[in-house]
PAVOZA-243434 format. One line per 2 residues: number of its first residue (from 1); for each residue z, x, y of C-alpha. Coordinates in nm, 4 decimals, padded with zeros to 6 digits, m for minus. Layout:
REM PAVOZA-243434
NUM	Z X Y  ...
//
This chain:
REM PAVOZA-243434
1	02.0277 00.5894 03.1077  01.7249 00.2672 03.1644
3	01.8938 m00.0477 02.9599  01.5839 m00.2934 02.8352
5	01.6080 m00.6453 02.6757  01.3614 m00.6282 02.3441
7	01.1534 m00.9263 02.3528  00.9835 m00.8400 02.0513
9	00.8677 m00.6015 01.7899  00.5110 m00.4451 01.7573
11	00.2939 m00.3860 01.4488  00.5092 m00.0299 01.3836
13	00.8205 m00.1871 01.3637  00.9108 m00.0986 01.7244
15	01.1185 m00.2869 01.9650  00.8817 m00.4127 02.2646
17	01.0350 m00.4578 02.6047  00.9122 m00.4286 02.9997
19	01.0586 m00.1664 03.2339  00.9453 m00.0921 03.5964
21	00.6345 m00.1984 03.5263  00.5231 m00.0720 03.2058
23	00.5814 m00.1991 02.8312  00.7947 m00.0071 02.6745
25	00.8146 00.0446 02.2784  01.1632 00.1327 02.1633
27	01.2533 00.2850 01.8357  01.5569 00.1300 01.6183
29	01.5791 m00.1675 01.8699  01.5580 m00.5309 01.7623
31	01.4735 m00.8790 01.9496  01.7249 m01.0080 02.1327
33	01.8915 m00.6832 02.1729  01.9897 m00.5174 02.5237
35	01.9905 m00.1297 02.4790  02.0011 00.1445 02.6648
37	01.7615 00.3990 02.5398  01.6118 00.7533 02.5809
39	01.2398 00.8145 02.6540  01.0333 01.0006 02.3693
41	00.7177 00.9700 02.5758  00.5582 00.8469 02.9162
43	00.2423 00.7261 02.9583  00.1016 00.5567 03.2645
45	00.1309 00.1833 03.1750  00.3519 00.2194 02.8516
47	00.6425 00.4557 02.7718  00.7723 00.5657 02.3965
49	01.1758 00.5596 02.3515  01.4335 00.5615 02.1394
51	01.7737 00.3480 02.1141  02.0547 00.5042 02.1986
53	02.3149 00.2672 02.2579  02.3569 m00.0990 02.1853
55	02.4474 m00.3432 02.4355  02.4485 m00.6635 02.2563
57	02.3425 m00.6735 01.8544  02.1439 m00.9397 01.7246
59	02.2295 m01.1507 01.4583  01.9902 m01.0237 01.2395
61	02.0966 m00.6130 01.2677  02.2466 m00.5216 00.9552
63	02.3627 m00.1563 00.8312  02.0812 00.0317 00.6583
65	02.1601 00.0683 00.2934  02.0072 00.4231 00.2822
67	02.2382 00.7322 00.4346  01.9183 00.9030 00.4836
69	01.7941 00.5877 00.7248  01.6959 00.6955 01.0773
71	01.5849 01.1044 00.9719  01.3864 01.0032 00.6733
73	01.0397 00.8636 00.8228  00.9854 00.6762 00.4418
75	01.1460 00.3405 00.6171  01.1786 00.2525 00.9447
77	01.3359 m00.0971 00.8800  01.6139 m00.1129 00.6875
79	01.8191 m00.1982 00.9927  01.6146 m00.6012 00.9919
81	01.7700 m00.8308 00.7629  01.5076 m00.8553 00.4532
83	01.3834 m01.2027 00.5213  01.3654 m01.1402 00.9163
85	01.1715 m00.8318 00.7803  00.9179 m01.0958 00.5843
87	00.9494 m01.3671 00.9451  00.8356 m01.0523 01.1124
89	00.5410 m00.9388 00.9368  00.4195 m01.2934 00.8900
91	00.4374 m01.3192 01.2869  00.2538 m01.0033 01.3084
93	m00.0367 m01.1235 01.0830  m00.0691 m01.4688 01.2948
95	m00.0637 m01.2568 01.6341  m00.3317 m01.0285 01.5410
97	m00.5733 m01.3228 01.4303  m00.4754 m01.4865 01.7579
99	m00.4835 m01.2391 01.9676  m00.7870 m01.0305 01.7967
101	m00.9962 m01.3018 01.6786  m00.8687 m01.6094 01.8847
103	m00.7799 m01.8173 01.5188  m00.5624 m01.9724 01.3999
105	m00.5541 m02.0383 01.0026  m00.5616 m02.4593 00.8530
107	m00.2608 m02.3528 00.6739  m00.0250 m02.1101 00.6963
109	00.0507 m01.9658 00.3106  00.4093 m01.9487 00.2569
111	00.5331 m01.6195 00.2796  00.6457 m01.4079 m00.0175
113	00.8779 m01.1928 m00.1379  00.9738 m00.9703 m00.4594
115	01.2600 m00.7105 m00.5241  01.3905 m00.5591 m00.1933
117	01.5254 m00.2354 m00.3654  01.3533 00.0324 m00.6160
119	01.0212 m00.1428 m00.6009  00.7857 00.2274 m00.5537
121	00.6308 00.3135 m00.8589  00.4478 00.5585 m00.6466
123	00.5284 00.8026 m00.4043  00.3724 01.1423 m00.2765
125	00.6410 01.3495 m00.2108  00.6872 01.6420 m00.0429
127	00.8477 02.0269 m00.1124  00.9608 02.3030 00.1517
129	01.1237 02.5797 00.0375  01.3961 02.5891 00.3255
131	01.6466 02.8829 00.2738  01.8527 02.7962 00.5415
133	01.9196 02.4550 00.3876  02.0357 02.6071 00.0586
135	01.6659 02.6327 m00.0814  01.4121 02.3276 m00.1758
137	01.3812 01.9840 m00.0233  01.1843 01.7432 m00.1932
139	01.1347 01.3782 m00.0241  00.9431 01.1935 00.2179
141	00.9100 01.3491 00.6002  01.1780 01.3042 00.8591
143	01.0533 01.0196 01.1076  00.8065 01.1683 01.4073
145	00.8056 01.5640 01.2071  00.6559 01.7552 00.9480
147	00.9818 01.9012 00.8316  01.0881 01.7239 00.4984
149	01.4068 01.5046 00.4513  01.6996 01.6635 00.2971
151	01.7185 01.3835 00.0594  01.9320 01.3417 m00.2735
153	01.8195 00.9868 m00.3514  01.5896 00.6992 m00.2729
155	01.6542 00.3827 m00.2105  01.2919 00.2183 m00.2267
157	01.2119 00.4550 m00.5477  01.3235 00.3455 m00.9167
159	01.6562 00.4037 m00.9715  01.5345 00.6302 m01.2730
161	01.3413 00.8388 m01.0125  01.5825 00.8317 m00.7225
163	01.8391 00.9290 m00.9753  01.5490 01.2377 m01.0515
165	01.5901 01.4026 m00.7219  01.8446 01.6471 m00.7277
167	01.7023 01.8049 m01.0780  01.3535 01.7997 m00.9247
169	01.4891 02.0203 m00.6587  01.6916 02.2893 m00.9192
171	01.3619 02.3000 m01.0895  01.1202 02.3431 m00.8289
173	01.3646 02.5834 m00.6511  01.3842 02.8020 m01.0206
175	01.0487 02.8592 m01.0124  00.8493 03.1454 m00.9483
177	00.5616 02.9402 m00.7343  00.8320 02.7540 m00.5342
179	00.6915 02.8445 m00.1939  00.3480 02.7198 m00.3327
181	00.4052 02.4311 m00.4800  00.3846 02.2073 m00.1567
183	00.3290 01.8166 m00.3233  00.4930 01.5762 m00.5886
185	00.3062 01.2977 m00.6778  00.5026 01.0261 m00.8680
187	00.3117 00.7402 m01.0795  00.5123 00.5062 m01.3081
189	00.3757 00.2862 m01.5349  00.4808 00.0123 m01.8241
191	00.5886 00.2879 m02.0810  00.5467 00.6278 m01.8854
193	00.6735 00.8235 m01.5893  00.4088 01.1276 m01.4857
195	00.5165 01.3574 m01.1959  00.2196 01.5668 m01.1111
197	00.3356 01.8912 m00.9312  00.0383 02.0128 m00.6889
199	00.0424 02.4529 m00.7481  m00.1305 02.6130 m00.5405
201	m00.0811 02.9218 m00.7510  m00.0631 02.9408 m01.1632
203	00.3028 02.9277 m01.2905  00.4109 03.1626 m01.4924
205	00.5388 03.1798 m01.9044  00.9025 03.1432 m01.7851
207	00.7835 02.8580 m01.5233  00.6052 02.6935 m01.8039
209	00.8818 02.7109 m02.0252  01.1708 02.5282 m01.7166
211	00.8991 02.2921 m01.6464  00.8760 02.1526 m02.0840
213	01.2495 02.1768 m02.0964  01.2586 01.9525 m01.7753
215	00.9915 01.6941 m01.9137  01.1582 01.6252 m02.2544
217	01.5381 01.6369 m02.0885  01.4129 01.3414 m01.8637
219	01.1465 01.1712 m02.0311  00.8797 01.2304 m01.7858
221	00.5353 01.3646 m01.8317  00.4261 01.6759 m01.6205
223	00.0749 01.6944 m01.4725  m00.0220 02.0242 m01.2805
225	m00.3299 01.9732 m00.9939  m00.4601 02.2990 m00.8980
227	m00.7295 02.1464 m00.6230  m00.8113 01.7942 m00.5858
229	m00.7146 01.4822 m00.7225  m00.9348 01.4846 m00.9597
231	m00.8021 01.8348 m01.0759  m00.4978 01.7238 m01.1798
233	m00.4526 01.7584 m01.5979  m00.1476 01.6987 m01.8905
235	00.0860 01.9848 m01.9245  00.3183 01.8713 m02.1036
237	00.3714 01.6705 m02.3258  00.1019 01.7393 m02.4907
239	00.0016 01.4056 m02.6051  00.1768 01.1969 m02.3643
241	00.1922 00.7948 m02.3844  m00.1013 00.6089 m02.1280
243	m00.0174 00.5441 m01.7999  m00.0824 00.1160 m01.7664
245	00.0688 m00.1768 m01.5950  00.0317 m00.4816 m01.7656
247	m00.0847 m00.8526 m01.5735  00.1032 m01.0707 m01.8354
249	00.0065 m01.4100 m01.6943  m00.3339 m01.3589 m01.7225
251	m00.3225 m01.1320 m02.0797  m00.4765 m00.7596 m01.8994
253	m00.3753 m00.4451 m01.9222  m00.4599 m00.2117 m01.6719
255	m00.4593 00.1889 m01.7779  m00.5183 00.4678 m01.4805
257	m00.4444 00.7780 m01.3919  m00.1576 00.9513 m01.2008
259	m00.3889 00.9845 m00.9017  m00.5842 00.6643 m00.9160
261	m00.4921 00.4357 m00.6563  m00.2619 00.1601 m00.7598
263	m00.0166 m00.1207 m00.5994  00.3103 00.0834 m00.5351
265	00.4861 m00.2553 m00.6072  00.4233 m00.4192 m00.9630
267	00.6026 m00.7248 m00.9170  00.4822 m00.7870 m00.5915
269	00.0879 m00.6930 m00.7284  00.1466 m00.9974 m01.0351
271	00.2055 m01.2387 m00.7443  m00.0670 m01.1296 m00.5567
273	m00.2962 m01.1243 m00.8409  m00.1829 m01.4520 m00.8773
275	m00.2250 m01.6165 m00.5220  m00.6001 m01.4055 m00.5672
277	m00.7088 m01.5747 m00.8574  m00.5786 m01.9373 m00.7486
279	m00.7732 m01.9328 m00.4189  m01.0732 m01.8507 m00.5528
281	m01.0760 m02.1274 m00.8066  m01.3552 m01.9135 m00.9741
283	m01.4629 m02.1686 m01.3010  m01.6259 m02.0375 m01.6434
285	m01.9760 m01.9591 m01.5738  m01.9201 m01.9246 m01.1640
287	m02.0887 m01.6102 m01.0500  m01.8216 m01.3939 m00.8458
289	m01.8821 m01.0656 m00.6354  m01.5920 m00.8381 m00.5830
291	m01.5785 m00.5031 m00.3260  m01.3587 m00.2624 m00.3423
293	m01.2691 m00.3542 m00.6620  m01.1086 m00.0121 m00.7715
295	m00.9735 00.0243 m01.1331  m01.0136 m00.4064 m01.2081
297	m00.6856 m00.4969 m01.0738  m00.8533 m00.8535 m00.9924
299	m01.1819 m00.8385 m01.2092  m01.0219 m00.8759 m01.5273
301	m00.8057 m01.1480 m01.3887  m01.0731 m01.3357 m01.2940
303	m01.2939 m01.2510 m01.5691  m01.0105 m01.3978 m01.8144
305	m01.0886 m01.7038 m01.7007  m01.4541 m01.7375 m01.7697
307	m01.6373 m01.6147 m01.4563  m01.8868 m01.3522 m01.4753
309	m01.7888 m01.0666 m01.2111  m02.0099 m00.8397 m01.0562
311	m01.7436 m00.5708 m00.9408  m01.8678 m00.2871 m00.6823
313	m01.6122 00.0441 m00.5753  m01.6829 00.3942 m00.4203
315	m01.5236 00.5867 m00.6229  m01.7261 00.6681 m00.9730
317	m01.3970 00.7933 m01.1562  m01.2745 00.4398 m01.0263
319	m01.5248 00.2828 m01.2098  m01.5198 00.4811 m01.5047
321	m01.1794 00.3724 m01.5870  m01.2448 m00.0174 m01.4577
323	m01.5319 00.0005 m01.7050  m01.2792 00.0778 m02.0046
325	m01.0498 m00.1115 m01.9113  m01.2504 m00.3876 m01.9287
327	m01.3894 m00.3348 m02.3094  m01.0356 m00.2407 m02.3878
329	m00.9593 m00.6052 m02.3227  m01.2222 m00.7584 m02.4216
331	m01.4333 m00.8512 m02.1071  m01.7143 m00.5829 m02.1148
333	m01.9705 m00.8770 m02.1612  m01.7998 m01.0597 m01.8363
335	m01.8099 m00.7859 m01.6186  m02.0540 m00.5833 m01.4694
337	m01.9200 m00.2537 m01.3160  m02.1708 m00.0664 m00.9922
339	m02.0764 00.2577 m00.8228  m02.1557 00.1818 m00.4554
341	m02.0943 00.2821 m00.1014  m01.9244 m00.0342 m00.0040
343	m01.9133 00.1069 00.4573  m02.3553 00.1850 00.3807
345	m02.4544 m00.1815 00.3027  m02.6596 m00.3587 00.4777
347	m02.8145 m00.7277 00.4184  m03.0852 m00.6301 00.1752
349	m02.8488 m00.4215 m00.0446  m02.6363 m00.7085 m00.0549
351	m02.8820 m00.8975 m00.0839  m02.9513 m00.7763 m00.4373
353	m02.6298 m00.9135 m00.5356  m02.7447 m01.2864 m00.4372
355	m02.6677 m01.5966 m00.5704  m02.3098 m01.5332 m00.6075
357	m02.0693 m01.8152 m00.5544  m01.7748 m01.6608 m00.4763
359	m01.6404 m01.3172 m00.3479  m01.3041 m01.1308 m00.3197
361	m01.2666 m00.8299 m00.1129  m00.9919 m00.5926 m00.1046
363	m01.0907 m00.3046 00.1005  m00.8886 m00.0510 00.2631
365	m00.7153 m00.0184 00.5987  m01.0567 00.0031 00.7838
367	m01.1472 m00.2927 00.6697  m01.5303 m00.4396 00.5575
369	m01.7061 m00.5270 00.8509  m02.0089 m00.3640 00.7360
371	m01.9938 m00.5912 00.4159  m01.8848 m00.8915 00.6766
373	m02.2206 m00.8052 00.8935  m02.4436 m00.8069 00.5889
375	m02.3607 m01.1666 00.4906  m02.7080 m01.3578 00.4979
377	m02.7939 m01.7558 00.3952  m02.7278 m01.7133 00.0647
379	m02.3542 m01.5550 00.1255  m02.0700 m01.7052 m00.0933
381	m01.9344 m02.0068 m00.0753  m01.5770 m01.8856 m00.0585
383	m01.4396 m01.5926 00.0554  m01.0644 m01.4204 m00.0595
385	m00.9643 m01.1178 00.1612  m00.7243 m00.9144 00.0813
387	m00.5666 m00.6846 00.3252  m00.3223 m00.4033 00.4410
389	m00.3748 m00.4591 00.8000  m00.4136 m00.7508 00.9913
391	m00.5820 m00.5778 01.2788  m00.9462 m00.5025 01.0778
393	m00.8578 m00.8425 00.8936  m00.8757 m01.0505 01.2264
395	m01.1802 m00.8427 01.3610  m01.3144 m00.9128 01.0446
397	m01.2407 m01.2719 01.0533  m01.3661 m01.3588 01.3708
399	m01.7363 m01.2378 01.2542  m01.7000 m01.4472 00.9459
401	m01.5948 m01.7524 01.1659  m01.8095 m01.7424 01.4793
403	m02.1139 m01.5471 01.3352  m02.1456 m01.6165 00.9672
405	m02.0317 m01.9714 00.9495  m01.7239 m01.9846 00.7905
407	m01.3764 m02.1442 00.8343  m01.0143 m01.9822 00.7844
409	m00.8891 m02.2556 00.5416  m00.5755 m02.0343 00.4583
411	m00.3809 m01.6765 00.5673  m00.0112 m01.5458 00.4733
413	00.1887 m01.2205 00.3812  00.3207 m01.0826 00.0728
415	00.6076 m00.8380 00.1409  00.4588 m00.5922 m00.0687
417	00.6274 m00.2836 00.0816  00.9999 m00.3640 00.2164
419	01.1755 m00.1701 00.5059  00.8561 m00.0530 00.6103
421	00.6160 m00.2334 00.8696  00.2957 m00.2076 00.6741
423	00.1805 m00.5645 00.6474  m00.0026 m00.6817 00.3594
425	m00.1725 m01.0362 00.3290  m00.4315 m01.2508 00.1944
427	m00.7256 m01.5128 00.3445  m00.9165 m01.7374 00.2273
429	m01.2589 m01.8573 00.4098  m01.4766 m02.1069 00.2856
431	m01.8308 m02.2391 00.4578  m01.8841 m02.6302 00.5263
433	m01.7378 m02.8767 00.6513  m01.3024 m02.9394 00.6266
//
């Protein structure tokens, strides 16, 4: 079996090493390690492999905490001590601006970190009725499959949700519409719990009736979604409590829906909101654009503290609720909420939106260079992107630098989603001179 020294890991998490000639991405390996490992798949310059016997450990290995670690695909690094897990996405986000965009950032934010355990307030899981494995599986997918994990808890999930599992199962698995119910969406907020159960076909009386006994026996609210997101509606209970998160340093409270996109992390979104509003240093009366500005998550924030926001997002039902939320604490006359397609703009659409002295962006994993292209003479002073993947962020960046006139004053990582290798991070540009 081929032995490889791991020099380093890639953007997936992936142990990166050279063998014969070609690079060679291994699976479950870490720096510093010597393995001998099994080839997935070959490619002419690069091959795909997985560990399958350690050599020599580094000092950083440490026993996943998870027994479903290594089938479940949900995490892929629970085997990276936490803070080499934080070391290692920071590294990632520098490379990719380096390596993408040939900058490096005037500072270097400090890294941060929040809870390392039962941080998920959301989570789409998934159902298979598999006889053969004594009936339904709900969970995340096994790593490189469709099949689902035979899971009975959740390390990354609540403990009240984790704990959830097994029940979830005996109910799905009573039901008449088992084999069509293929999707569990979980959203928790301050005060509620909603599990919205996708059917494919209407339950019946006696389904109704397990799924009511089920919501009031754990204190959860049930949501059914026929079709689309936007299908989804209350079943039961009846009137049940809002679904919000609340911003408490800055006095907001944020209300959505189960299928609105929100930060899976709370604690970690309070710090980010935080480093947000401090680098934009946004004053009363400072004009601010925001894109991609979903359900206010950052407008009210920054509205709070006296700046007048001009907010644009994609999604109308988005706005809708960004729009109450903002009279429901008392910033309607602060903000001003447009339904836009935010990848369509070009410089005289933005242009409309001139004379703005400061813009945030949060967009998602594609990035904004058609909102980075559009930037004319009149562009923003200061710049805050926010981002889930360094690769569009550096692309980005190097059009704001070398084309539009700006500097990187400022770029670092939030560990936003532990044991994972997603990468989330924030940057802060600014034209004129240091």
């Amino acid at each position: 079996m081929p032995q490889a020294l791991i020099e380093s890991l890639d953007h997936e998490g992936k142990g990166v090493a050279h063998f014969e000639g070609k690079t060679v991405f291994v699976e479950g390996a870490l720096p510093g390690e010597r393995v001998e490992f099994a080839s997935l798949r070959r490619k002419p310059t690069y091959e795909f492999g997985t560990v399958r016997r350690i050599l020599f450990e580094s000092p950083y290995r440490v026993s996943p905490r998870c027994p479903h670690f290594g089938v479940c695909g949900g995490c892929i690094m629970q085997h990276l001590e936490f803070h080499a897990q934080t070391a290692m996405k920071q590294r990632a986000l520098e490379d990719a601006l380096w390596h993408i965009a040939r900058l490096r950032p005037e500072q270097v934010f400090a890294a941060i970190e929040g809870p390392e355990w039962g941080y998920r307030h959301r989570a789409r899981l998934s159902v298979r009725l598999v006889p053969r494995k004594g009936g339904v599986l709900v969970g995340f997918h096994e790593r490189r499959s469709s099949y689902v994990a035979d899971m009975d808890r959740c390390e990354v999930l609540p403990r009240a949700i984790s704990d959830l599992l097994p029940a979830l199962r005996r109910l799905i698995g009573a039901l008449s519409v088992a084999d069509r119910l293929p999707q569990v969406e979980v959203a928790m907020g301050d005060a509620a719990t909603v599990l919205v159960l996708r059917v494919l076909d209407p339950p019946t009386a006696q389904d109704e009736a397990a799924m009511r006994e089920f919501a009031d026996r754990f204190g959860v609210v049930i949501h059914l979604q026929p079709g689309g997101p936007e299908t989804a509606f209350p079943f039961h209970p009846p009137q049940p409590p809002q679904l919000a998160y609340r911003l408490p340093e800055f006095g907001v409270r944020i209300a959505f829906m189960p299928t609105d996109f929100t930060q899976v992390n709370h604690a970690m979104n309070e710090v980010l909101v935080r480093r947000a509003v401090q680098l934009l240093d946004a004053h009363a009366g400072e004009r601010v654009l925001e894109l991609f500005c979903g359900l206010g998550n950052f407008t009210l924030p920054i509205a709070r503290g006296g700046a007048r926001v001009t907010a644009i997002e994609g999604n109308p039902a988005l706005i809708a609720q960004a729009r109450e939320n903002a009279r429901a604490n008392g910033l309607a006359a602060r903000v001003r909420f447009i339904a836009g397609d935010l990848f369509a703009l070009d410089e005289a659409i933005l242009g409309e939106f001139g004379g703005q002295e400061k813009m945030l962006i949060d967009p998602p994993r594609e990035g904004a260079i058609e909102v980075i292209k559009a930037l004319a003479e009149d562009a923003p002073r200061r710049i805050v992107y926010v981002s889930c993947n360094p690769a569009t962020l550096a692309r980005d960046a190097a059009v704001l630098v070398r084309q539009k006139g700006y500097r990187l004053r400022g770029a670092g990582i939030l560990n936003m989603f532990p044991h994972t290798a997603h990468v989330e991070s924030i940057a802060c540009f600014e034209r004129g001179a240091a």
